[in-house]
VEXDREN-2710 file (C-alpha; in Angstrom, 1 decimal):
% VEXDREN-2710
k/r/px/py/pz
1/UNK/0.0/0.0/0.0
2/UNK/1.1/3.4/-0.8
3/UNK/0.7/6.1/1.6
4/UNK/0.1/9.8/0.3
5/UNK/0.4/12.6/2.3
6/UNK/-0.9/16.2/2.2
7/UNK/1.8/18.8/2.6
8/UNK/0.8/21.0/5.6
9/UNK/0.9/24.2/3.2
10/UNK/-1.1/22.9/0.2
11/UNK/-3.5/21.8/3.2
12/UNK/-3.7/25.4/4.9
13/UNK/-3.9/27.2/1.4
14/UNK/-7.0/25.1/0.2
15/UNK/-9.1/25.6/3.9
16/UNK/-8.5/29.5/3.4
17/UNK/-10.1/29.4/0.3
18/UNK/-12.8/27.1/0.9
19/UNK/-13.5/29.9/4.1
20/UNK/-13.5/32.8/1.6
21/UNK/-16.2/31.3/-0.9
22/UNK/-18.3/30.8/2.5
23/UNK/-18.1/34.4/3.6
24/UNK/-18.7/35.9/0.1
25/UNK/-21.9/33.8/0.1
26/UNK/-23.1/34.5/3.2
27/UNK/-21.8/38.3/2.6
28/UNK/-25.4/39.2/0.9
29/UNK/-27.7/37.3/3.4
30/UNK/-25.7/39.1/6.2
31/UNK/-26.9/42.6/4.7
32/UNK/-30.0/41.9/4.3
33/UNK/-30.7/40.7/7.5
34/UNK/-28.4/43.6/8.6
35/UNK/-30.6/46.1/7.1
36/UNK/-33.8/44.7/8.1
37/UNK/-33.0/45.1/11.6
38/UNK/-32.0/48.6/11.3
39/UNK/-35.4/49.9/10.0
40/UNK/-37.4/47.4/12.0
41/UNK/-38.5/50.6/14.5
42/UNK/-39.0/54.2/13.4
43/UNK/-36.5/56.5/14.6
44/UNK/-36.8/59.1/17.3
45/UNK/-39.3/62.1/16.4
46/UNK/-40.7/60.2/13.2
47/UNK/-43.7/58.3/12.6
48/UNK/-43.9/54.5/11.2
49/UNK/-46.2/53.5/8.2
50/UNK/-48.2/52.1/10.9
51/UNK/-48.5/55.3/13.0
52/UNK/-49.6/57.4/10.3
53/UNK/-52.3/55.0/8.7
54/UNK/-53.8/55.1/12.6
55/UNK/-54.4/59.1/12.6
56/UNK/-50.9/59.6/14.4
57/UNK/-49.2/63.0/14.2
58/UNK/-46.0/64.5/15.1
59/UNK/-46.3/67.5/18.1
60/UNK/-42.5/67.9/18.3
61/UNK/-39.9/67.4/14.8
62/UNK/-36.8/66.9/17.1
63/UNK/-35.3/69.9/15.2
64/UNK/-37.6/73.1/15.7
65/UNK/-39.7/74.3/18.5
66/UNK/-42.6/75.2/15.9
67/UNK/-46.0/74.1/17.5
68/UNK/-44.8/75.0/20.9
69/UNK/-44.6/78.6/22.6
70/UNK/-44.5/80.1/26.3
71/UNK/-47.8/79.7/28.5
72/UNK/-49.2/82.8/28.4
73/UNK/-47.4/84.1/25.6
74/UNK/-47.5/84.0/22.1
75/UNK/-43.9/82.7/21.2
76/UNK/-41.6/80.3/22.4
77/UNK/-39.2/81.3/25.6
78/UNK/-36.4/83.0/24.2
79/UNK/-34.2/81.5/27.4
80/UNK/-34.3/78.2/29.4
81/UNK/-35.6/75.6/26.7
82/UNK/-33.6/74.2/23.7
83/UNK/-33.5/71.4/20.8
84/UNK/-30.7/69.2/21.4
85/UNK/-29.6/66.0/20.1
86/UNK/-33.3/65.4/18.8
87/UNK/-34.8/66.3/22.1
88/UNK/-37.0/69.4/23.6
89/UNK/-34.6/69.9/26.9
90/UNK/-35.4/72.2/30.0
91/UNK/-32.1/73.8/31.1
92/UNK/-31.3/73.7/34.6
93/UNK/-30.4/75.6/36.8
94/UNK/-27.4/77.6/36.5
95/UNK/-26.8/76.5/32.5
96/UNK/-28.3/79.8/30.5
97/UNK/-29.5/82.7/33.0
98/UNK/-33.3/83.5/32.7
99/UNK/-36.3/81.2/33.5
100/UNK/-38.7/79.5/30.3
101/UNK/-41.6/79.3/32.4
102/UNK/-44.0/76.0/31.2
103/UNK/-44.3/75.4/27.5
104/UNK/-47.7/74.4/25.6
105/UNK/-49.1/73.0/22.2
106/UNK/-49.9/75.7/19.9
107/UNK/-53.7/73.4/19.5
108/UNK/-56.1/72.7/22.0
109/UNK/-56.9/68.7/22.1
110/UNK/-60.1/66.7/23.9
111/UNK/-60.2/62.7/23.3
112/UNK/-56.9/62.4/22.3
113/UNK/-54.0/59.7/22.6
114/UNK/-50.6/61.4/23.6
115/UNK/-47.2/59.6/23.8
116/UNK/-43.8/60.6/24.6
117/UNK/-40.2/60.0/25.8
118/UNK/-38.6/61.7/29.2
119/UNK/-35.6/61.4/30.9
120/UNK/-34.5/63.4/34.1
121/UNK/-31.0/64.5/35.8
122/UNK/-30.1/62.7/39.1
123/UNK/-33.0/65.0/41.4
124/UNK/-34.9/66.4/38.8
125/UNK/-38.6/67.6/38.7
126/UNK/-40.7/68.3/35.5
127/UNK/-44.6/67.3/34.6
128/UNK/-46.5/66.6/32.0
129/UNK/-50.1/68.4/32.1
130/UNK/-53.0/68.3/30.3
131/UNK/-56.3/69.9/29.8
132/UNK/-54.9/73.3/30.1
133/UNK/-56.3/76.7/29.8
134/UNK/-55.1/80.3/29.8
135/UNK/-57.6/82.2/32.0
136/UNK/-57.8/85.4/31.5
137/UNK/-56.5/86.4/35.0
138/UNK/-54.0/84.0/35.6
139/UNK/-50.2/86.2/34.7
140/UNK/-48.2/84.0/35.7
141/UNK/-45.6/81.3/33.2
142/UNK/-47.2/78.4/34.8
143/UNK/-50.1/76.7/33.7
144/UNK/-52.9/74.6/36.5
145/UNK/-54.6/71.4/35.3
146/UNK/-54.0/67.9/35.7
147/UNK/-50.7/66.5/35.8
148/UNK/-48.8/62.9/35.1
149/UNK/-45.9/63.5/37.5
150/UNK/-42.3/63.2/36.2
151/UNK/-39.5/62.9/39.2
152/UNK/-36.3/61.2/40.5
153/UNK/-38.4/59.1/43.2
154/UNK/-35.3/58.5/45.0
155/UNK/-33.4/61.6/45.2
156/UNK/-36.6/64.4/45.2
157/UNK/-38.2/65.0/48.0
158/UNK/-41.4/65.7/46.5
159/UNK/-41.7/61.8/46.4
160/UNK/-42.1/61.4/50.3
161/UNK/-44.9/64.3/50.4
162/UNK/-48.8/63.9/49.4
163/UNK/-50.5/61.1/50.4
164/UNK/-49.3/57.4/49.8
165/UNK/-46.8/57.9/47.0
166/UNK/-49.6/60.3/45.0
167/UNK/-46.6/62.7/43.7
168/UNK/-44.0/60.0/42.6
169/UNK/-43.5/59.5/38.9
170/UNK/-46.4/58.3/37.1
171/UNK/-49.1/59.1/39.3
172/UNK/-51.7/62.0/38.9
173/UNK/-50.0/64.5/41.3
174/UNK/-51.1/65.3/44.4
175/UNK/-54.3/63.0/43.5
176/UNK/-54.0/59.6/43.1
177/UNK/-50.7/57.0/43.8
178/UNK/-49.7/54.9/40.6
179/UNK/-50.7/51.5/41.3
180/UNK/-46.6/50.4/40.5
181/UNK/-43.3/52.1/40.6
182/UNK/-42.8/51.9/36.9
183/UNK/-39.8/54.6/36.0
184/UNK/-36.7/53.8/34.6
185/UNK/-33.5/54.4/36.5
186/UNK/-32.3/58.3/36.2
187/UNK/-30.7/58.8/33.1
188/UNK/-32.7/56.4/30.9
189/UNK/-35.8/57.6/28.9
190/UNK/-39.2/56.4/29.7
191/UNK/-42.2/56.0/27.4
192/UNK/-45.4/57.8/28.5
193/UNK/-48.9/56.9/27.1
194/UNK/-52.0/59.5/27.8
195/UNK/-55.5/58.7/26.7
196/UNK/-58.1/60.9/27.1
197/UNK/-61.3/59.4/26.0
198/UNK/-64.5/61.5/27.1
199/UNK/-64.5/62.0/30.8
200/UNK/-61.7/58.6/30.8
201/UNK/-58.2/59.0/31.3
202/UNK/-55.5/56.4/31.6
203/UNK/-51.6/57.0/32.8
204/UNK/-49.5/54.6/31.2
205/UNK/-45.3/54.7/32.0
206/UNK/-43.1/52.1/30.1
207/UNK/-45.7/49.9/29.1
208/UNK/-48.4/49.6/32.3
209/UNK/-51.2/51.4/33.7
210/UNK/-50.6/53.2/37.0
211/UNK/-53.3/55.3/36.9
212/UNK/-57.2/55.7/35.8
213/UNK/-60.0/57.8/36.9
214/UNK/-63.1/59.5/35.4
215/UNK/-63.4/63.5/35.2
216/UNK/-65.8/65.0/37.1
217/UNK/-66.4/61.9/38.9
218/UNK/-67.7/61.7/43.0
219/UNK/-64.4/60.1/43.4
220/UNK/-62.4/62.5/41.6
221/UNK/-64.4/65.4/43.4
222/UNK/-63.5/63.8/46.5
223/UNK/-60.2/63.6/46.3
224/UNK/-59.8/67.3/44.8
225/UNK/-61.6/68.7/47.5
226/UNK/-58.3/66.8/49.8
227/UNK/-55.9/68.0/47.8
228/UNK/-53.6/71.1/47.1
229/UNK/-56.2/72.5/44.3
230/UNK/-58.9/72.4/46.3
231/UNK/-59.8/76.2/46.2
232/UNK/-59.0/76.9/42.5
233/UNK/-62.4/77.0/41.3
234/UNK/-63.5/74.9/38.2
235/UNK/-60.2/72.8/38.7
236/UNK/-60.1/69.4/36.6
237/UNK/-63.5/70.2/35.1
238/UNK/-61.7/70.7/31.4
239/UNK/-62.0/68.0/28.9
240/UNK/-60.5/70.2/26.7
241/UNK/-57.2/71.7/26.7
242/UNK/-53.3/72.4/26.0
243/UNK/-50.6/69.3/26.6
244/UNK/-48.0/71.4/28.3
245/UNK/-44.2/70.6/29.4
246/UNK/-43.4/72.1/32.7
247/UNK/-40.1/74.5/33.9
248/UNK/-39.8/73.0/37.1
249/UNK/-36.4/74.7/37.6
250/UNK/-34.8/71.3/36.6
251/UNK/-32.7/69.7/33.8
252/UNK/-35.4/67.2/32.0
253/UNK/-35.5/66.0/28.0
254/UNK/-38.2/65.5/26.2
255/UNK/-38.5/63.3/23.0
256/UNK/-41.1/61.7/20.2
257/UNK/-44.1/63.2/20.9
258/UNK/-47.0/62.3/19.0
259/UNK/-50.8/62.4/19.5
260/UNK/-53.9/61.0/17.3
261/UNK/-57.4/62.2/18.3
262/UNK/-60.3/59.7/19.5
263/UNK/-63.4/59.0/18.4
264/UNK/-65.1/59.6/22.1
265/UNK/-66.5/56.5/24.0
266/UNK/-64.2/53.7/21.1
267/UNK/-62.2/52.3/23.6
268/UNK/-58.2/52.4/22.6
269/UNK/-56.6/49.4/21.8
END
């Protein structure tokens, strides 16, 4: 019997080849699949096919401030807010002298679907409100209404006041607790949902309910009547209103807001 052997060199140079037709034919699948993944989501401040054929529109372009101005004023705050890096941001204090006061949608919205992105700094206190009006005697740069509380729960000490956790994030301050401690960890950006639907309104932070409650309800009238609003007059009768951003004095982004109108009583999906 005669034995052949394969010279270690011939035997290397024939593997890296074989290796090389491999990777050029997997090369094309690997783009694909590469580029697939890339546009599975819609980037921030843009809506997907799907958004738009459901009614959704943009409030904020993550360039401009246009469909936003001062409460109480007919432009936008000349000091305190600015776009950056795709995002509405608050300055805080100490960055750019001068206060922005709260800002507001240029529209009024009732039965509406609102979602956003926040994130705080390490401390921070903002709000998101809704249902706001400019009363004629009211002179002041920030707005009174009902408010989805945004807050460092472990650094503010807003969190420890009210009544059983009804000013930490999420909840409707200073009226009713979020039934979970849903934020994300300072820093990272959590995904708000707001549904107004007729005298129904739903809280929603990073995917689950923490709060629900019915305007104008006995409940709800209870519970004002407890609270730090009780003697503004008329307070959370509105179903009709601004969405507004508030200065609370503290660095907070904001990001991908969008909002589609309801038809009222067709429950949300």
């Amino acid at each position: 019997m005669r034995l052949v052997t394969l010279r270690p060199a011939r035997h290397a140079a024939a593997a890296a080849a074989a290796l090389l037709t491999i990777a050029c034919l997997a090369a094309p699948a690997l783009r694909a699949q590469t580029k697939g993944a890339s546009t599975g989501a819609a980037a921030p401040n843009t809506l997907s096919a799907a958004e738009k054929a459901a009614g959704w529109t943009l409030l904020f372009d993550g360039k401009t401030t246009n469909g936003w101005r001062g409460f109480n004023a007919d432009s936008f705050p000349a000091a305190g807010w600015v776009v950056e890096d795709g995002a509405l941001k608050k300055l805080g204090k100490g960055e750019k002298p001068g206060s922005g006061g709260d800002v507001i949608s240029a529209d009024s919205y009732s039965n509406f679907e609102l979602a956003l992105d926040w994130k705080l700094s390490p401390g921070g206190n903002s709000g998101l409100k809704y249902l706001i009006a400019e009363p004629a005697d009211h002179k002041g740069r920030s707005g009174v209404g009902y408010e989805m509380q945004i807050l460092d729960d472990e650094r503010h000490p807003d969190a420890k006041e009210g009544v059983n956790g009804n000013r930490t994030a999420g909840s409707l301050y200073d009226l009713i607790a979020p039934s979970a401690r849903a934020a994300k960890p300072v820093g990272e950006w959590n995904t708000v949902r707001l549904v107004v639907n007729g005298d129904h309104v739903e809280h929603w932070l990073n995917g689950q309910r923490v709060v629900q409650f019915e305007i104008g309800s006995p409940e709800m009238k209870a519970l004002i009547a407890k609270s730090k609003y009780k003697d503004i007059k008329g307070f959370g009768d509105a179903t009709s209103g601004h969405i507004l951003l508030q200065d609370h004095g503290d660095e907070v982004w904001f990001r991908n807001i969008k909002l589609r109108k309801l038809t009222p009583g067709v429950k949300t999906p």
